[in-house]
N, C-alpha and C positions, 0 to 999 in steps of 0.2 A: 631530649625527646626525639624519639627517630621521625624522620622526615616523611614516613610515610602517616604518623598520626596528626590532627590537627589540633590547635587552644586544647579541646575538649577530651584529649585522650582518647578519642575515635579515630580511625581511621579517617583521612585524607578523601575529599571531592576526586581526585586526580588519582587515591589509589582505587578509589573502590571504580572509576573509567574501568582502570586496567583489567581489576577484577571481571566488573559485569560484561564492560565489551559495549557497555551504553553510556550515554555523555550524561556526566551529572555534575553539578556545581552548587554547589551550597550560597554561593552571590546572586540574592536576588533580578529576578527579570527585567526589563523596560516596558510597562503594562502600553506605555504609546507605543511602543515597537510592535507589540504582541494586537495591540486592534490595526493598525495599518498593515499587519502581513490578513489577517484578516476579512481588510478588504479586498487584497488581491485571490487569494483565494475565492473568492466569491465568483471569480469568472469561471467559466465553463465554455465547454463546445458547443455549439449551437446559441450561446449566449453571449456575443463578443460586445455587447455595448449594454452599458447600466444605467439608471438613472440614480440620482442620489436618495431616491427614496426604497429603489432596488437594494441598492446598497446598503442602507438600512436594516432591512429586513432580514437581507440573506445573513450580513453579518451579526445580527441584535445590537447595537449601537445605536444611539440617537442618531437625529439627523444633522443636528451641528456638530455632534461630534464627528461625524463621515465627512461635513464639509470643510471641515477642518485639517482631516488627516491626510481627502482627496486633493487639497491646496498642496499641501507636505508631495504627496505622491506625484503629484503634475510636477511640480518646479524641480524635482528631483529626475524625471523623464521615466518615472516607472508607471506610468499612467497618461492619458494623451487623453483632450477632452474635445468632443464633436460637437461644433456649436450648433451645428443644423439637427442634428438630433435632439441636444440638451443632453449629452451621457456621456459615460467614462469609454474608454477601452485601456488593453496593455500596451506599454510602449512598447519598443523596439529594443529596449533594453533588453526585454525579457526575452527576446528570441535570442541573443549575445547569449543569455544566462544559460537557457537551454543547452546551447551548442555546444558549452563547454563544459557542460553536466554529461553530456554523450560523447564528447571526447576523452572524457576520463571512464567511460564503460567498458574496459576492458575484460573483468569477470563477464559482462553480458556477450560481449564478440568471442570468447570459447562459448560458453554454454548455445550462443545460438544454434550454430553446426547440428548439435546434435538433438538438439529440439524438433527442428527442422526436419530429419531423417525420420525421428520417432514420428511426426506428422504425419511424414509422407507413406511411412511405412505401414502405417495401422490406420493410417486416413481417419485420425482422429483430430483436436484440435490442443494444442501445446501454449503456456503460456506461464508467465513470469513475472510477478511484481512484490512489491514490495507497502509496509503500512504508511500511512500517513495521517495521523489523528485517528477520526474511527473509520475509516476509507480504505480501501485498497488502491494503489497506483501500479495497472499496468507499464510494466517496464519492454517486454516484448511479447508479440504470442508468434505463431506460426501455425495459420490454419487452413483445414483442409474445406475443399469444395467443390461440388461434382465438376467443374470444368477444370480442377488443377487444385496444387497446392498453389498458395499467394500467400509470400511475405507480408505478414504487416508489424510493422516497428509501430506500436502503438503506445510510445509515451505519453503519460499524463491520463489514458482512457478509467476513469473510478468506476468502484463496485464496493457495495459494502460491508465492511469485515465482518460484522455482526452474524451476516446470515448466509456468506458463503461459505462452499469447501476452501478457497484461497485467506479468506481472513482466518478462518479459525487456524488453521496450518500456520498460517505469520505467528497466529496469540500465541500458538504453543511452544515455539522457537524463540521467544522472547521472555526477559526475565520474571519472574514471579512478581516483584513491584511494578515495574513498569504494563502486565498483564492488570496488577488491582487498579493502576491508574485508570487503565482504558474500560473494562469496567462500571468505572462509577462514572465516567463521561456516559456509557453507553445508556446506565441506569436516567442520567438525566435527561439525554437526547429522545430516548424513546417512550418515556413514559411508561404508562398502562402496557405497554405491548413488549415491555421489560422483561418480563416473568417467562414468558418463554421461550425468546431471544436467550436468555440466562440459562435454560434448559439445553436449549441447540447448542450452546456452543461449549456446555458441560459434556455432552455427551462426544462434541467433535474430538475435546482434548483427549477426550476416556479411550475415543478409536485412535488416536495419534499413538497416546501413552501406550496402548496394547499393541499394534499395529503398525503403527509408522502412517499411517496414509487417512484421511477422514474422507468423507462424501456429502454432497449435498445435490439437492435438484431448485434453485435459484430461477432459473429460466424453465419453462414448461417446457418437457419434452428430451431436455436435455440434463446427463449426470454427470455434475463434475468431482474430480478425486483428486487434490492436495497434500501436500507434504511440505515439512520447513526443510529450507537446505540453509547451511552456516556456509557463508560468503569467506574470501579469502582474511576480509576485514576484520573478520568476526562480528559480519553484518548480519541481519535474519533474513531470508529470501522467502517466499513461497512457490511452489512452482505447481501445476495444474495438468492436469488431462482431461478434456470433456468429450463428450459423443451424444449421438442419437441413443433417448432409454426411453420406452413403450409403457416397459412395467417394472413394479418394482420386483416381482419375482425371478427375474434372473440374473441370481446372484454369479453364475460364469462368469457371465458378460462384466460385471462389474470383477473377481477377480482374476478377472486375466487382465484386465487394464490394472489393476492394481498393481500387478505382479512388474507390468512394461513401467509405472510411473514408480516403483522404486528402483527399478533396473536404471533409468534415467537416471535420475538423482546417487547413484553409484559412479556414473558415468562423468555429468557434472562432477562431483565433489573430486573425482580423481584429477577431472582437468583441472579444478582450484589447488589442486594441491591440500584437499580439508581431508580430514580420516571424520 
């Protein structure tokens, strides 16, 4: 049997990696692995300490079962617990963890440069991230502001895929399974407000698939326009352009920013070395 098929005369966990470019393994998960990353995720900015019944909630878990995992997480140092409070925070690990997440960002230190100029140059705002469940995670932006252009490296800032220009751009750069996965999480997470989340983000693919670039208005006042760019990894990127939009009638203004945010994304992919 060639080594690329498995027992079953299918294709290989490890070939079909190669293939899609996305990790799959056909060896079941660790469901206590899968609730204690869980609770970590459950922190946020503005939110650095939790209580166990926080914790609870945000993740769906019972509450013995968080007191249990949150034991596991302390004694391990991925979690630190404030007795004057009664609540959790992250440990110090996780700043270690960080650090060498961004020391391996080499794709992002070419693409910054010239983020950064498209910034400065159209005094719009630039930006880069990548999916995360049904999340987007800014990996950098570079935005403009009446007193200056100001770097901000804003790792870890979420926004969500569902209903911006930056997620739909991620879904459409990512593979057709892995798109049905996210999907039926989105179907479950949002309920009733499904049906037209389902619509938006139809029609985002329809502009991508035709187009290259979708739009959405997420924040009042402001339009942003998206695109996927393929990472040197054969990772999925999305990357953004937004500005001040008044109205929707002036479709200029939106293509000529379209025209600079695939100019970018040329620009990028050449520095990755991706066609």
């Amino acid at each position: 049997m060639p080594a690329s098929l498995n027992s079953t005369g299918t294709l290989s966990s490890r070939t079909r990696t190669q293939v899609s470019g996305r990790f799959i393994r056909e060896t079941p998960g660790s469901q206590s692995l899968e609730r204690g990353l869980k609770l970590l995720r459950a922190f946020r900015v503005g939110n650095p300490l939790l209580t166990n019944a926080e914790l609870a909630e945000r993740a769906g878990l019972a509450r013995p079962t968080v007191s249990r995992l949150a034991r596991s997480l302390v004694d391990a140092g991925f979690l630190s617990y404030d007795v004057g409070q009664r609540a959790y925070r992250l440990g110090a690990v996780m700043l270690s963890l960080a650090q060498v997440y961004q020391s391996d960002a080499g794709p992002l230190n070419e693409a910054l440069p010239l983020m950064e100029a498209m910034a400065f140059a159209e005094r719009v705002n630039v930006g880069m991230a990548v999916g995360d469940l049904t999340e987007m995670v800014y990996l950098a932006s570079a935005r403009w502001s009446r007193r200056g252009l100001a770097r901000h490296l804003a790792p870890g800032s979420r926004v969500p895929m569902d209903c911006t220009a930056l997620g739909h751009a991620w879904l459409a750069g990512t593979d057709t399974a892995h798109r049905q996965e996210l999907m039926e999480r989105f179907s479950q997470k949002l309920g009733n407000a499904w049906p037209a989340a389902r619509l938006s983000i139809r029609l985002g693919l329809e502009k991508i698939d035709a187009d290259g670039w979708c739009m959405a208005m997420w924040q009042p006042g402001m339009m942003a326009l998206a695109t996927p760019v393929q990472g040197p990894d054969r990772s999925t990127y999305a990357l953004n352009l937004s500005f001040p939009f008044a109205t929707q009638d002036d479709e200029k203004l939106i293509d000529g920013h379209a025209e600079r945010l695939m100019s970018l994304r040329s620009r990028i992919a050449q520095a990755w070395g991706v066609i």
